[in-house]
C-alpha positions in Angstrom: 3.3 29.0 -36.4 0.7 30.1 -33.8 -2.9 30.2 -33.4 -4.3 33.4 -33.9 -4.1 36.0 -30.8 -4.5 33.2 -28.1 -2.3 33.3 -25.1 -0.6 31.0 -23.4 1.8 30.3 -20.2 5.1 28.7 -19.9 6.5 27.3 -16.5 9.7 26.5 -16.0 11.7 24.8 -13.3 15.6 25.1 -12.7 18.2 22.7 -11.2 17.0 25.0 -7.7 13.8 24.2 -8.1 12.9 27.7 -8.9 10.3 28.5 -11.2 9.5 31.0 -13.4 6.5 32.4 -15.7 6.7 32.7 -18.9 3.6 34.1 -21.4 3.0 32.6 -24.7 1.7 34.5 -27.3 0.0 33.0 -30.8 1.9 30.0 -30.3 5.6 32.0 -30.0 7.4 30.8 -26.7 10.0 33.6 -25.4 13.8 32.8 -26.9 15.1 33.5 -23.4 13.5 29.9 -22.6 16.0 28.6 -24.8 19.2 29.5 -23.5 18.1 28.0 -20.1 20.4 25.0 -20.5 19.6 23.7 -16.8 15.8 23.7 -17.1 15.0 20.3 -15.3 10.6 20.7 -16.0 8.8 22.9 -18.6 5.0 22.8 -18.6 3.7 24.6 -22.1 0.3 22.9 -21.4 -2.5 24.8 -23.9 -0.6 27.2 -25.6 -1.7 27.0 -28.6 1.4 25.3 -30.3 1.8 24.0 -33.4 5.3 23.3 -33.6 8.4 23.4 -31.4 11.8 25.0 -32.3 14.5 22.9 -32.4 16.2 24.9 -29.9 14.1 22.7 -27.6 16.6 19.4 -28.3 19.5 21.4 -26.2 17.8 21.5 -23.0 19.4 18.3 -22.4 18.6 17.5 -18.5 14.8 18.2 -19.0 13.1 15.5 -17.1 9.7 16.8 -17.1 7.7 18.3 -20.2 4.0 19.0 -20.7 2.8 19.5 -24.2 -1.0 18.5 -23.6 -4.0 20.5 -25.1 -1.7 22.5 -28.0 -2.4 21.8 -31.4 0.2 19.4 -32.1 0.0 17.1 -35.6 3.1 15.2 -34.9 5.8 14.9 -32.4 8.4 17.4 -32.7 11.6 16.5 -33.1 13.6 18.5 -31.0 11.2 15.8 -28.4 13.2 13.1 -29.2 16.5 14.8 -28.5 16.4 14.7 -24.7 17.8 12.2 -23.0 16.9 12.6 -19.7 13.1 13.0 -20.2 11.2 10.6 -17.9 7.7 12.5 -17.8 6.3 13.4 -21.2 2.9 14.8 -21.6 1.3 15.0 -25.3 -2.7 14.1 -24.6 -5.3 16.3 -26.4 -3.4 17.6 -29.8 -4.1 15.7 -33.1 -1.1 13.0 -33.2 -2.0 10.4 -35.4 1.2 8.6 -34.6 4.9 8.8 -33.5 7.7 8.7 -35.5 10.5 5.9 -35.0 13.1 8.7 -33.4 10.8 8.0 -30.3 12.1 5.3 -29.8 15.8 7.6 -28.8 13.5 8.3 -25.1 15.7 5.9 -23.4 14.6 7.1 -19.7 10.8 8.2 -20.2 8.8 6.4 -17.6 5.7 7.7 -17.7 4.2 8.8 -21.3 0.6 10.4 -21.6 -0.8 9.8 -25.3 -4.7 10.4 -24.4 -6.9 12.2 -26.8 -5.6 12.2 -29.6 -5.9 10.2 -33.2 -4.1 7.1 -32.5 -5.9 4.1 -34.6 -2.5 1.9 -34.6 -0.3 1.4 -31.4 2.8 3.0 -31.7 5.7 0.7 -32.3 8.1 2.9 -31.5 6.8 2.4 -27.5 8.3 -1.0 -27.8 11.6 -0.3 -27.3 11.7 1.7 -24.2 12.7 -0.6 -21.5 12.2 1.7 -18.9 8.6 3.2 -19.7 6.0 2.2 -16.4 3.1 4.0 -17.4 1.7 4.5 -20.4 -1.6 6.8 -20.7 -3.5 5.4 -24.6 -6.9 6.4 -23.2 -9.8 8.4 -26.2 -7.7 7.2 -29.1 -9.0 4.8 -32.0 -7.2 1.7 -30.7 -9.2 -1.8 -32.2 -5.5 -4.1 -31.3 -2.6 -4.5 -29.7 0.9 -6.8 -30.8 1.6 -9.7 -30.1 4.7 -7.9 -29.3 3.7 -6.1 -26.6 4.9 -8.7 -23.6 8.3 -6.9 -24.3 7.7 -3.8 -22.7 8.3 -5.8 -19.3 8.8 -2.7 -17.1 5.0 -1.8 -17.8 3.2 -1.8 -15.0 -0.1 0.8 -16.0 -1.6 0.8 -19.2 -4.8 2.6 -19.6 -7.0 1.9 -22.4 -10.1 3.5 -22.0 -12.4 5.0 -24.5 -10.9 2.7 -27.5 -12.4 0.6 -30.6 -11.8 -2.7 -29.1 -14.0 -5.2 -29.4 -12.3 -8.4 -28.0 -9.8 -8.3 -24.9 -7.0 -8.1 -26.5 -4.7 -11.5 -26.3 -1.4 -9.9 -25.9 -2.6 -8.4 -22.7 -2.7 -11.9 -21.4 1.0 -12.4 -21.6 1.2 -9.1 -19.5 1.7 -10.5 -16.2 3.7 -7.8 -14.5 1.0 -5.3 -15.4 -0.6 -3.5 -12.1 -3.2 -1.4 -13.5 -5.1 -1.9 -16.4 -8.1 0.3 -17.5 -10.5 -1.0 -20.4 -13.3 1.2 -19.7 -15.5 2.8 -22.5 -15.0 0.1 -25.3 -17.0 -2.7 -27.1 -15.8 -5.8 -25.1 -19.0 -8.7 -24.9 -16.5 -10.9 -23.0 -13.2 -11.4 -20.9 -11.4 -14.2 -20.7 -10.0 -16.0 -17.4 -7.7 -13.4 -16.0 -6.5 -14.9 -13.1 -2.9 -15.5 -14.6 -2.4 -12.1 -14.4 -0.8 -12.4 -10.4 0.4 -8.6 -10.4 -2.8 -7.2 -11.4 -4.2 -4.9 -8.5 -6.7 -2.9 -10.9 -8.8 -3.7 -13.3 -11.4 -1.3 -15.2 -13.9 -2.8 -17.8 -16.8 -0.6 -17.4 -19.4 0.8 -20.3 -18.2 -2.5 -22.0 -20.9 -5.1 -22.9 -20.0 -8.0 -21.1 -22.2 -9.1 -19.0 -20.6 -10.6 -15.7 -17.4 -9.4 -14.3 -14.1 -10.8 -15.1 -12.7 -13.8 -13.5 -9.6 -12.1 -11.4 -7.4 -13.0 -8.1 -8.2 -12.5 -5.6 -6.0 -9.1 -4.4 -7.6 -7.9 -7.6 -10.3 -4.3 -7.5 -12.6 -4.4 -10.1 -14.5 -1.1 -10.9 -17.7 -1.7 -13.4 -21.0 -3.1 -13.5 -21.7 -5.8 -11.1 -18.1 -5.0 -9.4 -19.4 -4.1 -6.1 -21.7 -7.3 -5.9 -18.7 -9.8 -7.0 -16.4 -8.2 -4.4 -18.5 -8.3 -1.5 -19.7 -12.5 -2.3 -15.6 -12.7 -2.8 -14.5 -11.1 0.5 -17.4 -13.3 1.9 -16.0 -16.6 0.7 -12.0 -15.2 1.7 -13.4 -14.9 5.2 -15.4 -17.9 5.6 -12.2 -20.1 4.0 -9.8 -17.9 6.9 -12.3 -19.1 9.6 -12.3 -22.9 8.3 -8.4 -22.7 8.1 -8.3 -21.0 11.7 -10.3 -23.8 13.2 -8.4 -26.6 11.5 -5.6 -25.2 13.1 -6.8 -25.2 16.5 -7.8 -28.7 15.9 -4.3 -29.8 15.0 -2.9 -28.1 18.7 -5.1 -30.7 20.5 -3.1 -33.5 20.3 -4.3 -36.9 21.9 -2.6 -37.6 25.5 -2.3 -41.0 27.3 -4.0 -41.7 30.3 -2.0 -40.9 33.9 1.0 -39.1 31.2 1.8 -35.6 30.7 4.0 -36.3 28.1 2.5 -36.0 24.0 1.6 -39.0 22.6 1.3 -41.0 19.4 -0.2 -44.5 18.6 2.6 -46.3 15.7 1.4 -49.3 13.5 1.9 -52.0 16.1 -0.3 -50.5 19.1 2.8 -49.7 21.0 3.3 -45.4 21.9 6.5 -43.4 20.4 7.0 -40.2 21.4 6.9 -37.2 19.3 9.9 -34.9 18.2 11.4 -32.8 20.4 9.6 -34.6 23.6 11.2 -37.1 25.8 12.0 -40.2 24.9 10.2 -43.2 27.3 12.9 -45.5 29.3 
């Protein structure tokens, strides 16, 4: 079940908010863990894991659980059996997928997938309404589904360090997405993506395209050339607020009779009316 002699450390965090230290040792986490019922967080970050017991699936208000850097093959099931979880952290093992029970993690917001095997994103991801960030960087990721669109609450997917080697065209339908990292792939080109009007963030370094990406205006672009396209763009921004501050001042000065205090305008047939809300000539 473990690895060897290596040792490991288990944090856990109660309804209080008191924590407590646990050691793991070759992979075997204290049973006393287990018949913590309240534990809200449980970080057993690089301890050498392998597997989980399924005493794990009754610690049912666990929000929070870190299971980066073990040596994970596949998600455990006791994972899927918590209904509560909104912070799940499996980057760094060897997970080469996750199975369709995933799909049970009704509340997880914010998933964290990053270095690990993943050449095929995982379908069970599209069916968790309520999922806001989702971490997919150093995986083997080449596509995406056309399906993606329904995970609507999305709003940061990182992608970073992947196979792909054209923007992928379901991101295109993702207009509620905020931050999107593509950095570290083989993109040679990006298409328009000013439909994208939530998009605050966009990453496409160490790609190969050549010229940034055509974004909005409120958008931060972080690669090669970004600096440069930023700087012409906050340029252009201020020279168009200028324009539009002295066609407004323009507008105030409105033509005034001769010998008349009162605002004037010339109708069709020469004659003076007087404009709304000023007095009317008797």
């Amino acid at each position: 079940m473990g690895s060897g002699g290596s040792a490991g450390l288990a944090v856990a965090e109660g309804p209080e908010g008191t924590e407590q230290r646990l050691e793991v040792r070759g992979g075997r986490i204290p049973p006393a863990l287990w018949a913590q019922r309240g534990l809200r967080k449980l970080y057993l970050s690089g301890a050498g894991l392998r597997e989980l017991p399924a005493e794990l699936g009754a610690l049912r208000h666990l929000r929070t659980l870190a299971l980066d850097g073990n040596e994970l093959l596949e998600v455990p099931e006791a994972v899927c059996c918590l209904p509560r979880l909104a912070h799940l952290y499996l980057g760094r093992n060897g997970l080469q997928g996750l199975p369709p029970a995933f799909a049970r993690l009704q509340s997880l917001r914010c998933l964290w997938l990053e270095g690990n095997f993943l050449a095929c994103f995982p379908r069970a991801l599209l069916g968790l309404p309520e999922l806001r960030s989702l971490q997919l960087g150093d995986n083997r990721l080449a596509h995406l589904p056309a399906t993606l669109p329904r995970m609507a609450g999305l709003r940061g997917l990182w992608l970073y360090g992947n196979r792909f080697e054209e923007f992928p065209p379901a991101l295109l339908r993702m207009g509620h997405l905020r931050v999107l990292d593509l950095d570290r792939n083989r993109i040679a080109r990006f298409p328009d993506l000013s439909g994208l009007t939530a998009l605050r963030l966009l990453s496409y370094d160490h790609n190969p395209a050549r010229q940034p990406p055509c974004v909005g205006d409120a958008v931060r672009l972080v690669g090669d050339g970004a600096q440069e396209f930023m700087e012409a763009r906050q340029e252009r921004l201020q020279s168009l607020q200028h324009q539009e501050e002295e066609e407004e001042e323009g507008t105030e000065a409105l033509p005034v009779a001769p010998g008349d205090s009162s605002p004037l305008l010339e109708n069709g047939d020469s004659s003076f009316v007087a404009l709304p809300g000023s007095p009317e000539e008797t």
